[in-house]
N, C-alpha and C positions, 0 to 999 in steps of 0.2 A: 523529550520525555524524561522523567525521571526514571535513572537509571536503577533504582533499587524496587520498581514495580513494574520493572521489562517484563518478568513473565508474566503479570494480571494485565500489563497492557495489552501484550498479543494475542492472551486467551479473549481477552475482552472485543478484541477488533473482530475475530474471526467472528465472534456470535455479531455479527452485524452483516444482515443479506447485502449483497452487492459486494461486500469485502472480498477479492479475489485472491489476493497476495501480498505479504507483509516480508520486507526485505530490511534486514539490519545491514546499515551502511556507515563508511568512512565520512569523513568529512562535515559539513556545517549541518546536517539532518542524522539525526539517530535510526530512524528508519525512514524505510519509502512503504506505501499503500496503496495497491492498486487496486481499485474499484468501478465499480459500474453503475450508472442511475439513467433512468428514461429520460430524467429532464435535468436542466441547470437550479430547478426548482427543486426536485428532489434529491439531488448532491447537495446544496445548500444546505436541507434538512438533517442530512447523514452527518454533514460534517459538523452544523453547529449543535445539532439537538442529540447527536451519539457520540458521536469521534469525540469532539470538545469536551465531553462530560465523564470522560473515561479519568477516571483515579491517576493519576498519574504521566495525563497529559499535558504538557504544558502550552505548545504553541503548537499553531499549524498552517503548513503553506499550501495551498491548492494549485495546479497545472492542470491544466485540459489537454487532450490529445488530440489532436487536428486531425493529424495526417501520420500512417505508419506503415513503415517500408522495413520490408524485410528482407536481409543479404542469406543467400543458402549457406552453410559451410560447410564444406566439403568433407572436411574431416568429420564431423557428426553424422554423416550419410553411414560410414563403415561401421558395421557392428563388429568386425573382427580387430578392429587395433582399440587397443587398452585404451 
């Protein structure tokens, strides 16, 4: 994304149903977005006909989630340590 319309890009993302979470990250991606659609058809749609057309976006990589596993961690269980 370009980086001088970060904040219209992520007010922009959120107004888009399915948008769940928008993570500013290190490395070859300026952000991660994760979202939800009933079908590969209507992701499609999200991604080229909203996501794409947003002020400020330049490119975009798409990932599907297959399969997801989740590790408990212990320490997140105590409410009493800092």
């Amino acid at each position: 994304m370009d980086t001088k319309k970060r904040d219209h890009v992520i007010e922009e993302l959120f107004k888009i149903n399915g948008v769940r979470e928008v993570a500013e990250v290190t490395g070859r991606f300026d952000i991660l977005i994760t979202m939800f659609s009933k079908s590969l058809d209507q992701m499609h749609k999200m991604v080229s006909e909203q996501i794409g057309r947003i002020d400020g976006i330049q490119s975009s990589e798409s990932f599907i989630e297959m399969k997801s596993r989740t590790k408990i961690m212990p320490y997140l269980l105590s409410e009493d340590s800092d």
